[in-house]
NUTIDO-479882 format. One record per atom (N, C-alpha, C, O): y, z negated, x negated; residue in one letter. Coordinates in steps of 0.2 Angstrom, whole numbers, plus 5000, padded with zeros to 4 digits. Example, Ala and Ser with C-alpha at 12.3 -4.5 7.8 and 13.67 -1.06 7.14 Angstrom:
497249614934A
497849614938A
498449614934A
498349584929A
498949654936S
499549644932S
500049614936S
500649604933S
//
This chain:
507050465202X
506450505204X
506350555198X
506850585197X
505750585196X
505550645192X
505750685192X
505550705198X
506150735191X
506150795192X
505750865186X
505950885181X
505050865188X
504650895183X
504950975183X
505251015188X
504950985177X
504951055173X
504851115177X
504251105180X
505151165178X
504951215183X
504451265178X
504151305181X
504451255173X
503951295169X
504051265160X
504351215159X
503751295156X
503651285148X
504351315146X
504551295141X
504851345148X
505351385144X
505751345146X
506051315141X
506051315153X
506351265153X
506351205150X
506851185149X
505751175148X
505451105146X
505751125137X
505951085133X
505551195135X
505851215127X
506451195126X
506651155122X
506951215132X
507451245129X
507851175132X
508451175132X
507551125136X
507851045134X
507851035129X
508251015125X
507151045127X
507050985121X
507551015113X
507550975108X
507851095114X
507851125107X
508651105110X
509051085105X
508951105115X
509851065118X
509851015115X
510451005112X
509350955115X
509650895113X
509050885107X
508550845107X
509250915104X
508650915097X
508850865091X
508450855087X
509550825092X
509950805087X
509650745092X
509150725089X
509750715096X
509450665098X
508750625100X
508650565099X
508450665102X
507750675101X
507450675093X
506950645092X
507650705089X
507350665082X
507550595081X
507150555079X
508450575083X
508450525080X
508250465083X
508150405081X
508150485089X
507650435093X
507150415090X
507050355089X
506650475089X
505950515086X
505950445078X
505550405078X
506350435076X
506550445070X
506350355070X
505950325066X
506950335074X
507150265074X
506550245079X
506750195082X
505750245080X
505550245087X
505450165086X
505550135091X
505150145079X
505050065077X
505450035079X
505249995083X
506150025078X
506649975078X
506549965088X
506250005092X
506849905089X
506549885095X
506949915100X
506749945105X
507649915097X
508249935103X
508649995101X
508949995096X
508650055105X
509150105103X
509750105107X
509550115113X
510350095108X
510750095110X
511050155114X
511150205111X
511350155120X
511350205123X
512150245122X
512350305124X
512450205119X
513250205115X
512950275108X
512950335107X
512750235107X
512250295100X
512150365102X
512350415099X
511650355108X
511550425112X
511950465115X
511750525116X
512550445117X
513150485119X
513550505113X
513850555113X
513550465106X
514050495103X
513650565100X
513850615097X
512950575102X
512550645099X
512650695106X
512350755106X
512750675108X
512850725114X
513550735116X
513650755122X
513850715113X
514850745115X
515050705118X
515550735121X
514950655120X
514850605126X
514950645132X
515350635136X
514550695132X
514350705139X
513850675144X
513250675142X
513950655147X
513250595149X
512950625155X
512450595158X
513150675156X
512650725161X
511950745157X
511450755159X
512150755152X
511650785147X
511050725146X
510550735143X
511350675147X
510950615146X
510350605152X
509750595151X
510950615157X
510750595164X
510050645166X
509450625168X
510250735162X
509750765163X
509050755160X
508550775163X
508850705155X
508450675152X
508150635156X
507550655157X
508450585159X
508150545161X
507950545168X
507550505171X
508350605171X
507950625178X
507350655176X
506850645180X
507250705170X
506550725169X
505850685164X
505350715162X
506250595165X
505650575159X
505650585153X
505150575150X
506150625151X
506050625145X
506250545140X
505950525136X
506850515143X
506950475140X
506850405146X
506550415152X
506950345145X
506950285149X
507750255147X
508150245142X
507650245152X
508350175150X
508150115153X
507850105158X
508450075150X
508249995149X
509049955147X
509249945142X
509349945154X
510049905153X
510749965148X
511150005149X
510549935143X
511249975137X
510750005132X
510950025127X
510050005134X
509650025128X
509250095132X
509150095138X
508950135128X
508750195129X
507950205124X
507950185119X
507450215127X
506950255124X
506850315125X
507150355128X
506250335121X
505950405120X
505250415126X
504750385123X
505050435131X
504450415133X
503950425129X
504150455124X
503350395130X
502950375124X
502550415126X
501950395123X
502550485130X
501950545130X
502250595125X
501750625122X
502850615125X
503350635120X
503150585113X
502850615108X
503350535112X
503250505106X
502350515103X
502150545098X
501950485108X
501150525106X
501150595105X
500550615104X
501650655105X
501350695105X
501550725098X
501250755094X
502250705099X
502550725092X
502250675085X
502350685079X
501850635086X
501750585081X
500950625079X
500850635074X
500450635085X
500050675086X
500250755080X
500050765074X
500550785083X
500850845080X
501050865071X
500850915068X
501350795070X
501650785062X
501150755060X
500950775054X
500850705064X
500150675060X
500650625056X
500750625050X
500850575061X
501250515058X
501150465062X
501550415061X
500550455066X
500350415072X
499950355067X
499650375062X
500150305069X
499950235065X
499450185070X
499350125069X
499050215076X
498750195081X
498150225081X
498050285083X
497550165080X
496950215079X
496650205084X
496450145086X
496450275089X
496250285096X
495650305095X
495550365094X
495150245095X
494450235097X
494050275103X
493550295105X
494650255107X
494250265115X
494150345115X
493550365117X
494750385113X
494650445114X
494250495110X
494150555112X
493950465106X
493250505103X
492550485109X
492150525111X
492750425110X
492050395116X
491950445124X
491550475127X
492750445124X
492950485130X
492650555129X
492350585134X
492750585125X
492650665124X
491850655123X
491650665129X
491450635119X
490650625119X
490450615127X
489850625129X
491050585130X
490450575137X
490750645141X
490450655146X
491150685141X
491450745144X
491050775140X
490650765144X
490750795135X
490250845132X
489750845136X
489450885139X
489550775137X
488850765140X
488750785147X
488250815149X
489350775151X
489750815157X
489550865159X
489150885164X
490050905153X
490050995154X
489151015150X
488951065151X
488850995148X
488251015146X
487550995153X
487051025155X
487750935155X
487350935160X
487650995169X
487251015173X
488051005169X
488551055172X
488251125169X
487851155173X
488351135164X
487951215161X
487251225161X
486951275161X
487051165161X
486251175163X
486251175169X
485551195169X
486451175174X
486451175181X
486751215185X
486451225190X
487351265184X
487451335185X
487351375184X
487351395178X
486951435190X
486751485188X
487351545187X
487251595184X
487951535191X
488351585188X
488551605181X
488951565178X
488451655179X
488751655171X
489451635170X
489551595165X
489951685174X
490751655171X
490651585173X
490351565168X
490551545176X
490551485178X
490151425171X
490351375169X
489651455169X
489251425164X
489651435156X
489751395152X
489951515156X
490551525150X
490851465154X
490451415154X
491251465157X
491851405155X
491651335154X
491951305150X
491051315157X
490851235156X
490651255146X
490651215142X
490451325144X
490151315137X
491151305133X
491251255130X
491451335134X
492051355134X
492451275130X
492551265124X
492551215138X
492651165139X
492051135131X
492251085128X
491451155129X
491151095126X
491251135118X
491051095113X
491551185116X
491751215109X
492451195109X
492751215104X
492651175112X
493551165112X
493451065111X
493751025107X
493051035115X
493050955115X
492550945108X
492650885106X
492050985104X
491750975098X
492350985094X
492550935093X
492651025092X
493351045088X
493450975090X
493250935086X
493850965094X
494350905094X
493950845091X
494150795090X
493350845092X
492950755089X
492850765084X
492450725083X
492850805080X
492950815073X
493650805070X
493850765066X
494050845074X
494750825070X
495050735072X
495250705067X
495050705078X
495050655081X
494950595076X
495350555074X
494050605073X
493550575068X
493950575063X
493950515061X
494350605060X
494550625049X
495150595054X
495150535051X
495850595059X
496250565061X
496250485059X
496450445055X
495750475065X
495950405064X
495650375058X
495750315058X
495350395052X
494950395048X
495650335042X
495750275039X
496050435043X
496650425038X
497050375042X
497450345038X
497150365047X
497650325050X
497150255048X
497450205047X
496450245048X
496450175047X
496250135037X
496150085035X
496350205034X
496650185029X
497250185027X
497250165021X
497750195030X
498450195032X
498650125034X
499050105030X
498650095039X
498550035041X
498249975037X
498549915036X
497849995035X
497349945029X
498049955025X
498349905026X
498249995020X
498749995014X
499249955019X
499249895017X
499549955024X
500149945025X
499949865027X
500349835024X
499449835031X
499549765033X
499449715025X
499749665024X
498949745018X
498949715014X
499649695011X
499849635010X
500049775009X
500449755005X
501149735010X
501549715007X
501249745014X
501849745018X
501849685023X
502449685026X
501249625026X
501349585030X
501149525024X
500749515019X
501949475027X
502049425021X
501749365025X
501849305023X
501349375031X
501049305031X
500349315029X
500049375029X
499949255027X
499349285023X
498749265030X
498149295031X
498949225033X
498549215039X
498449295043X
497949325042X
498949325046X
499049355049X
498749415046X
498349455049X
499049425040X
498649475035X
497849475035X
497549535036X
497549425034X
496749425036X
496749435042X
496249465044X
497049415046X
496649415054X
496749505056X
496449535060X
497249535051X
497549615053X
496849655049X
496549705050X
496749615045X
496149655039X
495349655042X
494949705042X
495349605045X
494849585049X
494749625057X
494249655060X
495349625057X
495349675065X
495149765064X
494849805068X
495449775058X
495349825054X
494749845055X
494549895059X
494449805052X
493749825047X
493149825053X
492649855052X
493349785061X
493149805066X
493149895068X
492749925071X
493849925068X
493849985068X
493450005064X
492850015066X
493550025059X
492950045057X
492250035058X
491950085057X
491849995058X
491349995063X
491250025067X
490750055068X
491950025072X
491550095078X
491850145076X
491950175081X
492050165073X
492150245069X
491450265067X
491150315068X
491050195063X
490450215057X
489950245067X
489550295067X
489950205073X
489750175078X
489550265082X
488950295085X
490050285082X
490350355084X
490350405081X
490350455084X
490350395076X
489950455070X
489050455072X
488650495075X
488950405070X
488150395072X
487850455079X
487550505080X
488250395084X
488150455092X
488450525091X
488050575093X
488850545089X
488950605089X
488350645084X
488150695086X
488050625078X
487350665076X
486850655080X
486350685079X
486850595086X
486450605088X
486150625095X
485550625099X
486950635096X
487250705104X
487050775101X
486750815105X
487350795094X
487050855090X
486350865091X
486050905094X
485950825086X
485250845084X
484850795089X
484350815087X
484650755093X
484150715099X
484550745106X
484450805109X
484950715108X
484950685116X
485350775120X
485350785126X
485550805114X
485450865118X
485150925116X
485250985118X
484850915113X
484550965108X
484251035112X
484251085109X
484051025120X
483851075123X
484551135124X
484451205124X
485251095125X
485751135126X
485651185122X
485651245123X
485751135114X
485951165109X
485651215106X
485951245102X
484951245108X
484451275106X
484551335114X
484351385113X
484751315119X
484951375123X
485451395122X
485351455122X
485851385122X
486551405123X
486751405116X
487351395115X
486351405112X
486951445104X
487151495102X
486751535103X
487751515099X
488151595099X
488251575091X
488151535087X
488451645090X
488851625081X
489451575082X
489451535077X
490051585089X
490451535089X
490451465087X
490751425083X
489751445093X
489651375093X
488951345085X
488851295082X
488951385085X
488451385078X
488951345074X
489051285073X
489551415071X
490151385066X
490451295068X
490651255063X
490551295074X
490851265076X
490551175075X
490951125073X
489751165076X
489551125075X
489251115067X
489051065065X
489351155064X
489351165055X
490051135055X
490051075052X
490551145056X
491251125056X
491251055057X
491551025052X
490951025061X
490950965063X
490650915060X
490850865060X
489850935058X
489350895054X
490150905047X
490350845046X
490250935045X
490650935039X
491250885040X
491350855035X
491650885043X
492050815045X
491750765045X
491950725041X
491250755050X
490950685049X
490650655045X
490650585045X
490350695040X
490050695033X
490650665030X
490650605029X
491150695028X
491750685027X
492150605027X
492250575022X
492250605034X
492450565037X
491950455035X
492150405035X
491150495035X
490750445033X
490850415023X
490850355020X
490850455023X
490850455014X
491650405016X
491650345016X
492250445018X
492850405017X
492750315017X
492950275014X
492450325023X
492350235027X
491950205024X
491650165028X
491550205018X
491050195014X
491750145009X
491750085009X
492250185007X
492750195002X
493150135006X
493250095002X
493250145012X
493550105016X
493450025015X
493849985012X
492750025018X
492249955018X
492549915011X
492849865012X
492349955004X
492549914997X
493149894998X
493249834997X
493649945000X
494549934999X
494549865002X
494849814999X
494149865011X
494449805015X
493949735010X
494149675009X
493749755009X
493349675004X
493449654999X
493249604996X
493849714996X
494349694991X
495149644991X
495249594987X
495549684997X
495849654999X
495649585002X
495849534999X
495349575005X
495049525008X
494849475003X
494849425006X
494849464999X
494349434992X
495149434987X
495249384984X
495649474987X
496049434983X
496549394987X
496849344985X
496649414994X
497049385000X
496949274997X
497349224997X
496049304997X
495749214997X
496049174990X
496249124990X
496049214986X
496349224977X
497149214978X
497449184974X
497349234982X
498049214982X
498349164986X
498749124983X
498149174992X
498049094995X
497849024993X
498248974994X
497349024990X
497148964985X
497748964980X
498048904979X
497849014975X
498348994971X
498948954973X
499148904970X
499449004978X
499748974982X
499848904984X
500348874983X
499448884987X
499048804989X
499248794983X
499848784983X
498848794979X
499048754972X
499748744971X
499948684972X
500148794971X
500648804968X
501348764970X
501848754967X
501348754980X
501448724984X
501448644982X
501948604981X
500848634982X
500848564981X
501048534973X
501248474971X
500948584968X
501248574960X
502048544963X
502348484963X
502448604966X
503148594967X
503248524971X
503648484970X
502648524976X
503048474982X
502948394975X
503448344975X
502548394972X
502348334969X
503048314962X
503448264960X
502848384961X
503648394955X
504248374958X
504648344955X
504348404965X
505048384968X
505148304971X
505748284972X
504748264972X
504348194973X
504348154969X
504248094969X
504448174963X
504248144955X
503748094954X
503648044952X
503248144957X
502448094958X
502148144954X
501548114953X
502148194950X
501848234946X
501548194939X
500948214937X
501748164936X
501948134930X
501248084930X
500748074927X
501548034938X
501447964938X
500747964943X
500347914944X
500748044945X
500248024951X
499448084949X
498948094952X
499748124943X
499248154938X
499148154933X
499348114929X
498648204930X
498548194922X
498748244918X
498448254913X
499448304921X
499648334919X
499648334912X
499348374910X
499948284908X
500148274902X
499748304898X
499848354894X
498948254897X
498448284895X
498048314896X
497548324892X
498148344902X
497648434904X
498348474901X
498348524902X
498648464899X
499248524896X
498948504886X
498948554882X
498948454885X
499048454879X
498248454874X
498248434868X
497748464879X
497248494879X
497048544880X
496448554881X
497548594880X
497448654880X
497848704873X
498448694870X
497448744871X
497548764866X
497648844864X
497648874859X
497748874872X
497448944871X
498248974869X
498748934869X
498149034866X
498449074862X
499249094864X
499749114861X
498949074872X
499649114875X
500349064874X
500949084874X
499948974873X
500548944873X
500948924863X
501348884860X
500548974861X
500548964854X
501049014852X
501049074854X
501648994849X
502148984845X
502149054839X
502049044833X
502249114841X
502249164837X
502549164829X
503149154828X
502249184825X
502649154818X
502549224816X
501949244816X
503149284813X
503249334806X
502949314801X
503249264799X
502449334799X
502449334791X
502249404786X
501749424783X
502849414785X
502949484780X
502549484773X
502449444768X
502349534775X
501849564771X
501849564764X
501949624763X
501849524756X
502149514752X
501549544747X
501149504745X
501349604744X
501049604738X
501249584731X
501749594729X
500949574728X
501149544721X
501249604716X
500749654715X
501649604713X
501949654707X
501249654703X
501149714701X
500849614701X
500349654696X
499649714700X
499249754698X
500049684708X
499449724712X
499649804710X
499349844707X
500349804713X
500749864713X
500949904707X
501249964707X
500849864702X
500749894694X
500249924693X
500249984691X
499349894695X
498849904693X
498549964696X
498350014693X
498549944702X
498149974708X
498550074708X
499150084709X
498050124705X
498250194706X
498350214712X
498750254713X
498150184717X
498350244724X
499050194726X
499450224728X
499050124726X
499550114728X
500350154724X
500850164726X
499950154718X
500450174712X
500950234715X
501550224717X
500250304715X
500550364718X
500850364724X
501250404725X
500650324729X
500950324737X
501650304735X
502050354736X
501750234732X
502650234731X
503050284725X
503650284725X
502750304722X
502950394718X
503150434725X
503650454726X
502550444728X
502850494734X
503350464740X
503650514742X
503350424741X
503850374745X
504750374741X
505250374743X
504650374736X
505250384731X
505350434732X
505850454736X
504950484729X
505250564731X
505750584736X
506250604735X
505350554743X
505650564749X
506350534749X
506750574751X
506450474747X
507250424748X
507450484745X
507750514749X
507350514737X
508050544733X
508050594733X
508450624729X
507750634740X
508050684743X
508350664747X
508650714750X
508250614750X
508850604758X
509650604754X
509950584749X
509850644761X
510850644760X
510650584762X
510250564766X
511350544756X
511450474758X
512150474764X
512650504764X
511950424769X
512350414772X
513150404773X
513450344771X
513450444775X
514250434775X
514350414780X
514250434786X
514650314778X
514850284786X
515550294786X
515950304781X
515650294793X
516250334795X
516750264794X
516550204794X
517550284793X
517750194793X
518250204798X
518750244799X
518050144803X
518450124807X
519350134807X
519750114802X
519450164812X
520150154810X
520750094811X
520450034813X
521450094811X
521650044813X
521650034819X
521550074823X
521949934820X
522049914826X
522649934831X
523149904828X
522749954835X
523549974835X
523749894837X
523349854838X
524549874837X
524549814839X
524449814846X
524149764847X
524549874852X
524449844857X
523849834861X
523849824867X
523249854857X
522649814858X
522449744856X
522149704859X
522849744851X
522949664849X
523049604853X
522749544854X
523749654856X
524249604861X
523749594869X
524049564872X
523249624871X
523049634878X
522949564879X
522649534874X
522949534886X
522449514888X
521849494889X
521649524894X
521349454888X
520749464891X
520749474898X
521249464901X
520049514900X
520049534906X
519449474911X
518949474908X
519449434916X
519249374917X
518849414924X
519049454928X
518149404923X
517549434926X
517349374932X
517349314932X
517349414938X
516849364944X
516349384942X
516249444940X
515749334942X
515149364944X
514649314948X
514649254948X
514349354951X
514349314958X
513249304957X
512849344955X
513149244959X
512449204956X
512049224963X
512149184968X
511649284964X
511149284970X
510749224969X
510749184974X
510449214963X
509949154966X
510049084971X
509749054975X
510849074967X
511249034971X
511249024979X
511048984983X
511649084979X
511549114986X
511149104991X
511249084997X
510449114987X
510049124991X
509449044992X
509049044997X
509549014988X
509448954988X
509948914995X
509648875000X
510548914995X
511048904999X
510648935006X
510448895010X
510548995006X
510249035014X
509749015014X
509549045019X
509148985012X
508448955011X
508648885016X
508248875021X
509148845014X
509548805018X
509648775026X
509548725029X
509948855027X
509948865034X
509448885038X
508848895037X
509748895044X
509148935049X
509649005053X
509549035058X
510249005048X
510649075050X
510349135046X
510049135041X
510349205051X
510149245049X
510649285041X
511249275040X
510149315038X
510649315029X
511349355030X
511849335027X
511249415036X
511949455036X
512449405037X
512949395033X
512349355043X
512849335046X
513249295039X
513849305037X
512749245036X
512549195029X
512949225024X
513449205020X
512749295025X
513549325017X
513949335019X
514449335016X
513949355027X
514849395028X
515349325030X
515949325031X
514949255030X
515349225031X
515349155025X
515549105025X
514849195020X
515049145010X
515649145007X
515949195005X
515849085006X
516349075003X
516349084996X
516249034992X
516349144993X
516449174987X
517149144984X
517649144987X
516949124976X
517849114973X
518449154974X
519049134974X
518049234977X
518649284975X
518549304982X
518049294985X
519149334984X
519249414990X
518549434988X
518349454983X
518149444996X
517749494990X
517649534999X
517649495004X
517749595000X
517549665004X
516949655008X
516449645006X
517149665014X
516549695019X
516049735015X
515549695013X
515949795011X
515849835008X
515349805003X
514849835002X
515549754999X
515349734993X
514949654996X
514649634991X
514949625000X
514549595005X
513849625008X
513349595009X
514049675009X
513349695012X
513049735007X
512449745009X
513049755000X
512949774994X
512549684993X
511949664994X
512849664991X
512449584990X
511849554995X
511349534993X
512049585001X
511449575007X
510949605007X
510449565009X
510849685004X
510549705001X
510149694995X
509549694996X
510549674989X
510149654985X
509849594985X
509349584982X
510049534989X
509549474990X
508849494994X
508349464993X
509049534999X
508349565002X
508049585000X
507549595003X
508149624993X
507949674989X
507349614986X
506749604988X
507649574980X
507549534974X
506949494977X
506349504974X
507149454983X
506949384987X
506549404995X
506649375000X
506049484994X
506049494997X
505149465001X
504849465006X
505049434994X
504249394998X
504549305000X
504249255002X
505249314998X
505549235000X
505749215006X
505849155008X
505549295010X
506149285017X
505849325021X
505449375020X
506049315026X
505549325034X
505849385036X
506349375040X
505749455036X
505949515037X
505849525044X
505249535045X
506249525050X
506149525055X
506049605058X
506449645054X
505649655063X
505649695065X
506249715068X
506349775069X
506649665071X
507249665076X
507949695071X
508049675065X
508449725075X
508949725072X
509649715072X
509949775072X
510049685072X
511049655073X
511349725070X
511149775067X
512049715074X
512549775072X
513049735072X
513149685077X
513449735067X
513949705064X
514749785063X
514749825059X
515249785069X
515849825066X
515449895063X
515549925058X
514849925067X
514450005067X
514150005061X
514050055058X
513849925058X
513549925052X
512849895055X
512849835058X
512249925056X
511549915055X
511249875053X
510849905050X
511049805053X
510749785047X
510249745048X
510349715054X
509549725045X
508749705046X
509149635048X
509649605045X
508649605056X
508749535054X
508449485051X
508149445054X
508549455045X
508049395039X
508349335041X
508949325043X
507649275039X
507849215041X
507649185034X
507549215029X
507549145035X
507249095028X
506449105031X
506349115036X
505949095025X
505349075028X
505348975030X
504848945033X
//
């Protein structure tokens, strides 16, 4: 059951006690699962301290797994301005609580009564202005991240496409909000204006103005991306069925490769040839300026110190006598060709490859790393994560 906060100094001085766990929660909020082993090693394994968490909602537990409540994660994401969730509703919602608290101020004749509804509508204009440039930069944020970072191409357009919907009702709500400003309340606006709220809606025309120009910028970005998605996909296709027909050995027998290749002439496939520049001795006798340039070109050599090369010393004999030293070296592409194979995820795939040599937990997961690094549009990055002996690692599959 809840047990709510007896006041704000209380609710601080939780949050500022378990401040090492609450970032790393904060921190980690994407990965699907946090472990509740994890969270006691940050709290001394005191599990009272735990417990007090979660009788107050600050945290959930789920089986052996722990979250952060998600009014706490909106608030801090909110706060740092690292929120990746663009919240359309809540500009809509505010536009209609203005129109609330103004039909309310025209309808009270008490004056503190009438301050507070005007109060309420200079504090909710403030926040749809900031709200507006928010979700602006969060959905050019989102737009960079589904291009460059979602390896399926379908999904990719259908994420760009959804996108480009957001915007729309961004461009949708900017509109009503100039025309909550200058038409559908204009009477408010013209009774009840002070210098505060003067400032305040000068403020706000100027974000939106802002904010408009941004989604202008927006629009090209998304139809750009959109238009090479199609440029790439097509290639792709191509490129697919080249391999499938080459790996088939129907390329040859079942195309005209040969002669679309050898009717092409362009430059890139042409064979680069040096040909050093060679003037003829009667030119370099004849011609005056060339004469003087190699006169001053000589000057220059016979004043250079001539170079003293140093001479190697001897070999001692027991360098002679060493050794070779005989190198592993270990063939990622291989590897990864081999893990392409299966339908094991990659961690498990190396820590259990049969390498020529001994080779380290340590230097294993260095390898694991660099094929996910290398062969990273070759393989299906899962959002979920395995723990291997308190080692961490992304789960990948083959595509």
């Amino acid at each position: 059951m809840n047990k709510p906060f007896n006041n704000i100094k209380e609710l601080i001085n939780a949050l500022k006690r378990e401040e090492k766990l609450i970032t790393e929660m904060f921190i980690k909020r994407k990965a699907l699962n946090y472990l509740y082993t994890y969270a006691l090693e940050l709290v001394e394994y005191d599990e009272a301290r735990i417990q007090f968490l979660l009788d107050h909602e600050i945290i959930h537990q789920n089986g052996q797994f722990i979250d952060l409540d998600d009014q706490y994660v909106d608030f801090f994401e909110k706060v740092l301005d690292v929120n990746e969730e663009i919240n359309i509703a809540s500009i809509n919602e505010n536009i209609s609580s203005i129109k609330e608290n103004i039909e309310y101020y025209l309808s009270e004749d008490n004056e503190n009564r009438k301050y507070s509804y005007l109060k309420n509508i200079k504090r909710i204009l403030r926040k749809i202005g900031i709200l507006t440039l928010r979700n602006v930069i969060d959905l050019r944020r989102n737009i960079e991240n589904a291009f460059k970072n979602e390896p399926n191409y379908k999904i990719k357009k259908r994420k760009l496409e959804n996108l480009d919907e957001k915007r729309t009702a961004i461009i949708n709500l900017i509109e009503h909000s100039y025309e909550l400003l200058n038409n559908e309340e204009h009477t408010f606006f013209k009774v009840a204006i002070d210098e505060e709220l003067h400032q305040i809606i000068i403020e706000l025309k100027y974000l939106l103005n802002e904010s408009s120009h941004n989604l202008i910028e927006i629009e090209k970005q998304i139809i750009d991306y959109l238009n090479q998605i199609k440029i790439q996909a097509r290639f792709i296709d191509k490129v697919k069925k080249i391999k499938y027909l080459k790996d088939q050995f129907f390329i040859e027998g079942d195309t005209n490769i040969k002669q679309v290749l050898s009717s092409k002439n362009e430059v890139l496939f042409e064979i680069r040839v040096n040909e050093p520049l060679k003037l003829s001795v009667d030119f370099l006798n004849t011609d005056e300026y060339v004469n003087e340039t190699i006169k001053k070109i000589a000057v220059k050599f016979k004043n250079r110190k001539p170079v003293q090369l140093e001479i190697a010393g001897n070999i001692s004999d027991e360098d002679l006598n060493m050794e070779s030293e005989q190198g592993n070296t270990i063939n990622l592409e291989e590897i990864k060709n081999q893990f392409t194979a299966t339908s094991n995820n990659l961690f498990d795939f190396v820590l259990h490859y049969n390498f020529n040599s001994q080779i380290e937990i340590s230097d294993r997961v260095t390898i694991f790393c660099q094929i996910a690094s290398l062969y990273e549009q070759e393989l299906n990055i899962m959002e979920e994560y395995g723990e291997h002996n308190e080692i961490e690692f992304a789960m990948i599959y083959p595509k």
